[in-house]
C-alpha positions as CSV (number, residue, x, y, z in Angstrom):
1,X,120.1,100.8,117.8
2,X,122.5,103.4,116.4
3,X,122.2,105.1,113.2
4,X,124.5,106.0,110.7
5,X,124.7,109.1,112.0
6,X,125.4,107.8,115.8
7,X,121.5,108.7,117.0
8,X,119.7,105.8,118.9
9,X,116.7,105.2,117.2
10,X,113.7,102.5,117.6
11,X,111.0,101.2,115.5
12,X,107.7,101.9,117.0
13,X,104.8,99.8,115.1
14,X,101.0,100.9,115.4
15,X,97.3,99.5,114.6
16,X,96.9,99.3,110.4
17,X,101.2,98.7,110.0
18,X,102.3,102.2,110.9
19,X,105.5,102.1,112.0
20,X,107.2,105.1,113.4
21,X,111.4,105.8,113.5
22,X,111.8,107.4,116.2
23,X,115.1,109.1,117.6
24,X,115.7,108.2,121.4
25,X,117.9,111.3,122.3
26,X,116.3,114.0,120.7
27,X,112.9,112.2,121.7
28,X,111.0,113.0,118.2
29,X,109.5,111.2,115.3
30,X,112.4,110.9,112.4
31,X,110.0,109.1,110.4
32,X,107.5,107.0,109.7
33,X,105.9,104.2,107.1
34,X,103.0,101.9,106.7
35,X,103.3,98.3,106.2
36,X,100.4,96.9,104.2
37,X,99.0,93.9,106.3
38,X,95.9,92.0,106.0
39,X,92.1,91.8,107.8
40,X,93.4,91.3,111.2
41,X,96.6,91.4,111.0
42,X,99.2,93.0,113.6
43,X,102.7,93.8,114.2
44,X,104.5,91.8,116.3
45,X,107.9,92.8,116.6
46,X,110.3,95.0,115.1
47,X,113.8,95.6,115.2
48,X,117.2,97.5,113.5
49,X,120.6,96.0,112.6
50,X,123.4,97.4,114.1
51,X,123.9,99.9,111.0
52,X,120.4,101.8,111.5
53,X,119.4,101.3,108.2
54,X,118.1,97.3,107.8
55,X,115.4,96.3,110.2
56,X,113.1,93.4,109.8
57,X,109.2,93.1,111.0
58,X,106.9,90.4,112.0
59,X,103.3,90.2,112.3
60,X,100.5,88.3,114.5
61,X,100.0,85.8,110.9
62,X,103.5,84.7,110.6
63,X,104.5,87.0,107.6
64,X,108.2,88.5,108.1
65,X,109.2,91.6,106.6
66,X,113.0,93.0,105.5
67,X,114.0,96.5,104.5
68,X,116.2,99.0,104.8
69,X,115.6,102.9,105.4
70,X,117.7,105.6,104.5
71,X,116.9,109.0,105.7
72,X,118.5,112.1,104.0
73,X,116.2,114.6,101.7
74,X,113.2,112.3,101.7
75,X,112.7,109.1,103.6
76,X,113.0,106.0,101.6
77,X,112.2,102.7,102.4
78,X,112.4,99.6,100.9
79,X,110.5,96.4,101.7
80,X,110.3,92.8,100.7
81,X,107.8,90.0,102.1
82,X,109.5,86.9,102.7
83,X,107.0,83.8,101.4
């Protein structure tokens, strides 16, 4: 997906919801957050909008995550769970 600074980036998701931003040209780690899932619980899939900053998340229970990320200073990311 491209950024809004024109980089390709992907989400990467690991064991406990840590998911990694990482930049596909310059092949490092921009960032990365951690998803609070439950007992058992995995991520599934991941994936960016076209703008690089909204992505959305599911996991192995069903549950759906939305957020956006904005990288400058300080990574920041906001999420919301939808029910």
């Amino acid at each position: 997906m491209i950024s809004g600074r024109g980089r390709k980036q992907r989400l990467i998701g690991y064991k406990k919801g840590v998911v990694k931003i990482v930049s596909i040209d310059s092949l490092k780690v921009d960032a990365l957050f951690r998803i609070k899932l439950g007992n058992d619980e995995t991520l599934a899939v991941a994936t960016f909008s076209k703008n690089g900053m909204n992505f959305a998340v599911g996991t192995s229970d069903g549950n759906v995550f939305i957020g956006t990320i904005k990288l400058d200073s300080k990574l920041q990311v906001k999420l919301s769970k939808l029910d």
